[in-house]
C-alpha positions as CSV (number, residue, x, y, z in Angstrom):
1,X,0.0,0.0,0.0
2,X,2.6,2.4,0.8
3,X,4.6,1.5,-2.5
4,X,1.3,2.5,-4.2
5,X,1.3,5.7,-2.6
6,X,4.6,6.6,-3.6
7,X,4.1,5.8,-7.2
8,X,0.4,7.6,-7.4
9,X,2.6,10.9,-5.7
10,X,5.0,10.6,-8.6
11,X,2.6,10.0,-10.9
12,X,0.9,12.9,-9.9
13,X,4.2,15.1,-9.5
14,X,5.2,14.4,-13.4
15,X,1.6,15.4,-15.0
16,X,1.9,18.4,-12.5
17,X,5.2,19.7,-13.9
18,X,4.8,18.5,-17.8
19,X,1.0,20.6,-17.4
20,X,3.4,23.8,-15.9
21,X,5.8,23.2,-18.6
22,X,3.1,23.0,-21.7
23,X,1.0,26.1,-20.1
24,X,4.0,28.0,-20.5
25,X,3.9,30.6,-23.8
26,X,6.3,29.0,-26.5
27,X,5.4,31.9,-28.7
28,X,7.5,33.8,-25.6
29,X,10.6,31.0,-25.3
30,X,10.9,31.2,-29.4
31,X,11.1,34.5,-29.2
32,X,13.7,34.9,-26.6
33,X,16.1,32.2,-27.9
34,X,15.6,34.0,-31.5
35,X,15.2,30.3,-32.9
36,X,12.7,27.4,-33.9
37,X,13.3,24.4,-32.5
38,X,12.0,21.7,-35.1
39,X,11.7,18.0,-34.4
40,X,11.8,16.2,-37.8
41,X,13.0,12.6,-39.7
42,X,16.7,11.4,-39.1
43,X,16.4,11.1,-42.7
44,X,13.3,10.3,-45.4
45,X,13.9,11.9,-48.7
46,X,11.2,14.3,-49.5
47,X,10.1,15.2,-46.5
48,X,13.5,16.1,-43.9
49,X,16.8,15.0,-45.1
50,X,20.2,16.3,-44.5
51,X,22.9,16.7,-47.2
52,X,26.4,16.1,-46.6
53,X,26.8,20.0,-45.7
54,X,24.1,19.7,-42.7
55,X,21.3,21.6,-44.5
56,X,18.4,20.4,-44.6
57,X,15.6,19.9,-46.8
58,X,11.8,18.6,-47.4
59,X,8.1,19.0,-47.1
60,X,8.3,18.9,-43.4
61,X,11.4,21.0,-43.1
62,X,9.7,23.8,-45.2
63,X,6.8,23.9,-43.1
64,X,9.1,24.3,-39.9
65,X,11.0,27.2,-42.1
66,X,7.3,28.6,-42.6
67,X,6.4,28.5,-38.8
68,X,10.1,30.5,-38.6
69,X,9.4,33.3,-40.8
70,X,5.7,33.7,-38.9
71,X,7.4,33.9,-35.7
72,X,10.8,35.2,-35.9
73,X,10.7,36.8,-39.5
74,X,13.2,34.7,-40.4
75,X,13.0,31.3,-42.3
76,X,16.2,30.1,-41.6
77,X,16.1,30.7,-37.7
78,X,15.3,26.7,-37.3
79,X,17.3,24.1,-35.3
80,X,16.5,20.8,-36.8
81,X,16.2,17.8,-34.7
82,X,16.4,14.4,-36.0
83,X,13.7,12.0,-34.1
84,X,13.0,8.5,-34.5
85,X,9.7,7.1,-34.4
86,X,10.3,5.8,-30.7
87,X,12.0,9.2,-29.6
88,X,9.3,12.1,-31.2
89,X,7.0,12.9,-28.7
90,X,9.0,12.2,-26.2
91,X,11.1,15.2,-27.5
92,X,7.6,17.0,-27.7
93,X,6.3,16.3,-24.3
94,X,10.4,17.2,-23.0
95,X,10.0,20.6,-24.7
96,X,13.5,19.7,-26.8
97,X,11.3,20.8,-29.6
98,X,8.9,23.1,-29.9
99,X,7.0,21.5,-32.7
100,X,6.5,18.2,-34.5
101,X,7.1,18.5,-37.9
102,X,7.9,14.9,-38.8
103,X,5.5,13.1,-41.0
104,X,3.3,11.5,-38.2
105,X,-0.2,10.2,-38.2
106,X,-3.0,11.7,-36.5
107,X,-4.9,9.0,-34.2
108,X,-6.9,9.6,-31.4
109,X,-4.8,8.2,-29.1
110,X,-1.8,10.4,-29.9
111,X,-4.5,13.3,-29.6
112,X,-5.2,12.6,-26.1
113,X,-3.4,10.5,-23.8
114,X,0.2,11.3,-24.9
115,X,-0.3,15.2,-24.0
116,X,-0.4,16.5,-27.7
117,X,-2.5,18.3,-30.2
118,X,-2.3,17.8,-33.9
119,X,-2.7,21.3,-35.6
120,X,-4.2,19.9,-38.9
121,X,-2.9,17.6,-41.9
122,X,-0.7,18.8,-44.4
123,X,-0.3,15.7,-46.5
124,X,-2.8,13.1,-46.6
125,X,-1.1,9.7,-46.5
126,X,-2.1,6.1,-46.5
127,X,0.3,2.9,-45.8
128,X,1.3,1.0,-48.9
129,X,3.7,-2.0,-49.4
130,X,6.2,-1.9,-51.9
131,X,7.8,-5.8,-53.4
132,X,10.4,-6.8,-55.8
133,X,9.0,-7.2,-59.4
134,X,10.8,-10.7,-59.3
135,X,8.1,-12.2,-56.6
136,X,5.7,-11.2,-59.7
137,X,3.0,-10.2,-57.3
138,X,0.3,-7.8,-57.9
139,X,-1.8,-7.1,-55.2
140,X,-1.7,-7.3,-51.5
141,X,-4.2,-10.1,-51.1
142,X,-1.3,-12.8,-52.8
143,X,0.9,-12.4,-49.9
144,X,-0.4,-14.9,-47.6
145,X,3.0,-16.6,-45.7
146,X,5.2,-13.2,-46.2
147,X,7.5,-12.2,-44.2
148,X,7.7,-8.1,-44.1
149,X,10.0,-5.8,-42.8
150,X,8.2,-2.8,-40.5
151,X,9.1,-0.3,-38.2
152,X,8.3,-0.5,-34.9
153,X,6.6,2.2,-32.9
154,X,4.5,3.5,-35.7
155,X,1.1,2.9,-36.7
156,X,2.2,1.3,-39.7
157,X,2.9,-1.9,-37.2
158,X,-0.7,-2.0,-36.3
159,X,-2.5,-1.2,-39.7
160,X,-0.2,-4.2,-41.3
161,X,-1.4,-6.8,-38.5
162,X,-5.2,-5.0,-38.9
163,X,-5.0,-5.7,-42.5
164,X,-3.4,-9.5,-42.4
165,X,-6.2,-10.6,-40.0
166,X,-9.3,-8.9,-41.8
167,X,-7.9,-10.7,-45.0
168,X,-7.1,-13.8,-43.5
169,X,-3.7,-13.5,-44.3
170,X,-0.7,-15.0,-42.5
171,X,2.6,-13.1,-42.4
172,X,5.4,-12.6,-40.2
173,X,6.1,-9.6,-39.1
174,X,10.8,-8.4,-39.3
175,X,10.8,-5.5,-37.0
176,X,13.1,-2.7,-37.0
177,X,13.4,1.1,-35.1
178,X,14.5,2.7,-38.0
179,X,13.6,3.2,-41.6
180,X,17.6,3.1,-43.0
181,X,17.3,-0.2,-40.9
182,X,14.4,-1.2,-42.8
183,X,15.4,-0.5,-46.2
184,X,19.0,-2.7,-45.8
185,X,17.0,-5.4,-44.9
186,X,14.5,-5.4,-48.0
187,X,17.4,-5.1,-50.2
188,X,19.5,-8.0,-48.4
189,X,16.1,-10.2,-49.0
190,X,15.1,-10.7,-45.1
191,X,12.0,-9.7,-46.0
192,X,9.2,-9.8,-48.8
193,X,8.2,-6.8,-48.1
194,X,8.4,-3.5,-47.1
195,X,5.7,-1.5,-45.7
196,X,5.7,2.1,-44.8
197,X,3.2,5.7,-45.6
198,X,3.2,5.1,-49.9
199,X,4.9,8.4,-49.9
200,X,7.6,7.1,-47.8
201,X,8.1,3.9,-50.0
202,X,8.3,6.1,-53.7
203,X,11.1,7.8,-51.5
204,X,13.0,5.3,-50.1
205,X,12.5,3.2,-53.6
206,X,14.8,6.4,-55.5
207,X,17.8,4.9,-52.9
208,X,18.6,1.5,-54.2
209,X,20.7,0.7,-56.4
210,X,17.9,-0.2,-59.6
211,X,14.5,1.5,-58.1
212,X,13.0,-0.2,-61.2
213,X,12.7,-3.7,-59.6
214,X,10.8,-3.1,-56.8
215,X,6.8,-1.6,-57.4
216,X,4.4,-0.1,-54.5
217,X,1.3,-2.6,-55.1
218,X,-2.0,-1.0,-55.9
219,X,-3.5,-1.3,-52.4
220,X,-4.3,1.3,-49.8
221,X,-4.7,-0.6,-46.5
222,X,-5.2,2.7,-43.9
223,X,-5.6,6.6,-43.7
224,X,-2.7,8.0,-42.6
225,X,-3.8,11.8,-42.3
226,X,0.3,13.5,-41.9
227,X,0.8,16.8,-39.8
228,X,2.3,19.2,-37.4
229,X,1.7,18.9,-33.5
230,X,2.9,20.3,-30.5
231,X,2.1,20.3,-26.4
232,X,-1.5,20.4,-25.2
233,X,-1.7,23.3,-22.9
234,X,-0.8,26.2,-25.2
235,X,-3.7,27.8,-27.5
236,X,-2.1,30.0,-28.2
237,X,0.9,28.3,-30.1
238,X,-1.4,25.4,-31.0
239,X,-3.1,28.5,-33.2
240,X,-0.3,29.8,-34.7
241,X,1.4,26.3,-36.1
242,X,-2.2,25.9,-37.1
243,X,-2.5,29.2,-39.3
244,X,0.8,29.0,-41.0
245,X,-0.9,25.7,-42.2
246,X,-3.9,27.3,-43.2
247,X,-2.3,30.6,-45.0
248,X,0.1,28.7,-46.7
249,X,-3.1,27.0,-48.7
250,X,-5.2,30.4,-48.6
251,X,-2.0,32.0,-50.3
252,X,-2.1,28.8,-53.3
253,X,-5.6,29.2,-53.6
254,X,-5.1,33.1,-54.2
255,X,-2.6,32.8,-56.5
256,X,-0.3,34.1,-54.2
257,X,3.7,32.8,-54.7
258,X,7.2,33.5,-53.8
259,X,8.0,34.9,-57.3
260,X,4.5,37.6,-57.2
261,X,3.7,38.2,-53.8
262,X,6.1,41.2,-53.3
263,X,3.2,42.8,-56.7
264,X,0.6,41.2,-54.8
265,X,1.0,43.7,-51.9
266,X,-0.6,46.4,-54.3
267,X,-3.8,44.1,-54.9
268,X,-7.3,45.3,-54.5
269,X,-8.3,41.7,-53.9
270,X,-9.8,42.4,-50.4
271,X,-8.7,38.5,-49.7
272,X,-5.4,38.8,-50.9
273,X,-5.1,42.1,-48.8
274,X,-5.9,40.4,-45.5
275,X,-3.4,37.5,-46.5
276,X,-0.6,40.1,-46.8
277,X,-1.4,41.7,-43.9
278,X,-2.5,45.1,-46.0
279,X,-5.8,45.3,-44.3
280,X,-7.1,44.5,-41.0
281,X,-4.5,43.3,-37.9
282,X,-4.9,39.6,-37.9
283,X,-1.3,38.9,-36.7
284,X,-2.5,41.0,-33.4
285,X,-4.8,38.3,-32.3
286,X,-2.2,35.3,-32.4
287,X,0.6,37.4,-31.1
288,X,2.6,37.8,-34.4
289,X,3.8,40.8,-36.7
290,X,1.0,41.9,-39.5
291,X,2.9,40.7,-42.1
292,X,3.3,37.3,-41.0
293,X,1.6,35.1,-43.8
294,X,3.8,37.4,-46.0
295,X,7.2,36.3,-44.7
296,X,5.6,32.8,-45.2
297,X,4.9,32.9,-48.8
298,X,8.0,35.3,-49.4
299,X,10.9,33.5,-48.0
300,X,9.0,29.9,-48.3
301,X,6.4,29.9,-50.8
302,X,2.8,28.9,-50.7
303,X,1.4,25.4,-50.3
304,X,1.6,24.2,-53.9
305,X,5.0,25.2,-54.5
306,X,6.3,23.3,-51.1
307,X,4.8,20.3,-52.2
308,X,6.0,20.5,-55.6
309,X,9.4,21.4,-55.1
310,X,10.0,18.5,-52.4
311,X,7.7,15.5,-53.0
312,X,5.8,16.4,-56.2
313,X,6.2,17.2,-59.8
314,X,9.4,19.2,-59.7
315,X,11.1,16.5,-57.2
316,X,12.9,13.3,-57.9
317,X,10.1,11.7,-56.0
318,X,7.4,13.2,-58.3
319,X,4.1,11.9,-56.5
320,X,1.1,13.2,-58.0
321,X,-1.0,15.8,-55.8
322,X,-4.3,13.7,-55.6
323,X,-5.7,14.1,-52.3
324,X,-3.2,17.0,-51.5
325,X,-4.7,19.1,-54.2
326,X,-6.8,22.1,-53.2
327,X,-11.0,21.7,-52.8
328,X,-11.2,23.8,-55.3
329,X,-9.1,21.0,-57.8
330,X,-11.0,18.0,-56.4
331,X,-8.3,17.9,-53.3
332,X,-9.3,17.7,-49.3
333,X,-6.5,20.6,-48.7
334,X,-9.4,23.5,-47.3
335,X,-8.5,26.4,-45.3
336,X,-10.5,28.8,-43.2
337,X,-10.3,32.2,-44.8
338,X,-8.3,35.2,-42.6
339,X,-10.6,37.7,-42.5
């Protein structure tokens, strides 16, 4: 009984200090340091990989640039940090980071018990499973008695064993921490397969050596809706990681980009107006400068040219917009308006 008690004190002692630590303003400890700190992928092309000189670049390390130039004015005031799928929220919930920017699935139980909030999704995702063409299999549903390679701490572990038993499929599961991990095993034939977001596969299938005998198979097998989050506890950041989302796409849908948006400030597009901050003081309520969405679009770009300079047609990776394509294309990408 007294052990008990101990443990329920402790218990109680860590929510207590990690509720203090969230309800404290990040908006205020950005400021002061005068830098972002970013958590992101060790390493998944198209979304945050470093080259050989350090710098970094991706979908998910332009959208920490973007929350950068909100906050700070200036894009290139990030510290990235490399997480593995084990180690993100911890470095979340620590406060090593002050944002999450490292393509991770919304659930529910990420939402709630593990002291987070997910902002939005910026990519919309579902888990694929790549083979060799040599196995001459088509479709998911032949590989009953597979043996395929995963990564462990993910959701991607738990849609693969979701979608084996549904389809009365056996397979045995190789498990791994991490994706470079992963990928060496698929190529030294431990596995039949290799199972990760379909993004992450038409990345990770540009690193072998011939990326033309191996082929994602047709099947979808779970949602996998990608975004930003940081610490339940402050609304006030929460909003502002939220609306660099959300003018980023306002700014595509305007027609607003890096190369016109310095003309666009002499628009008498009333919507365009209150993007650039020319009208109204929107960057008053969330604690930011007027200008804020843009220092986005100006030192980053909007939403269509991130995506297309990193994952999509101008990339190696080339993956088609689809789903990421605005409402107004036939997308699910839909913003609120500023106004």
């Amino acid at each position: 009984m007294k052990s008990t008690t101990k443990l329920f004190a402790l218990t109680t002692a860590v929510l207590v200090s990690t509720a203090s630590f969230a309800s404290a303003q990040t908006l205020d400890r950005v400021k002061q340091r005068g830098t972002l700190s970013c958590g992101v992928n060790v390493g998944l092309a198209g979304f945050s990989a470093p080259d050989d000189k350090g710098n970094w670049t991706g979908f998910d390390v332009d959208y920490c640039r973007a929350i950068a130039a909100a906050v700070l004015g200036d894009a290139t005031k990030v510290r990235f940090v490399p997480t593995t799928a084990k180690e993100r929220f911890t470095a979340l919930q620590s406060g090593e980071i002050d944002v999450l920017n490292r393509n991770t699935t919304w659930t529910l139980a990420r939402d709630s018990s593990l002291g987070l909030s997910f902002v939005g999704t910026n990519y919309y995702d579902g888990q694929g499973l790549m083979v060799k063409t040599g196995l001459k299999v088509k479709s998911a549903k032949e590989l009953d008695g597979a043996t395929v390679c995963v990564q462990t701490g993910t959701t991607t572990e738990l849609n693969l064993a979701d979608y084996f038993r549904v389809n009365k499929l056996a397979y045995k599961p190789v498990v791994f921490e991490k994706a470079d991990e992963i990928l060496q095993a698929y190529q030294a034939g431990r596995c039949d397969v290799y199972t990760t977001d379909a993004s992450g596969l038409y990345a990770q299938r540009l690193q072998m050596q011939k990326p033309d005998e191996h082929i994602v198979l047709p099947e979808i097998i779970s949602k996998e809706p990608l975004g930003p989050s940081v610490r339940q506890g402050d609304s006030q950041w929460f909003t502002i990681v939220r609306w660099v989302h959300f003018a980023l796409l306002n700014a595509e849908e305007a027609g607003i980009t890096k190369g016109n948006v310095d003309k666009m400030l002499e628009s008498t597009n009333p919507d365009v107006r209150r993007i650039l901050g020319k009208e109204g003081e929107f960057g008053k309520g969330i604690g930011l400068a007027n200008d804020w969405a843009f220092q986005i679009i100006k030192q980053v770009g909007n939403y269509g040219e991130i995506f297309d300079a990193t994952v999509g047609a101008g990339s190696r990776i080339n993956i088609a917009r689809g789903q990421n394509n605005l409402w107004t294309k036939g997308g699910l990408q839909y913003a609120p308006p500023i106004r």
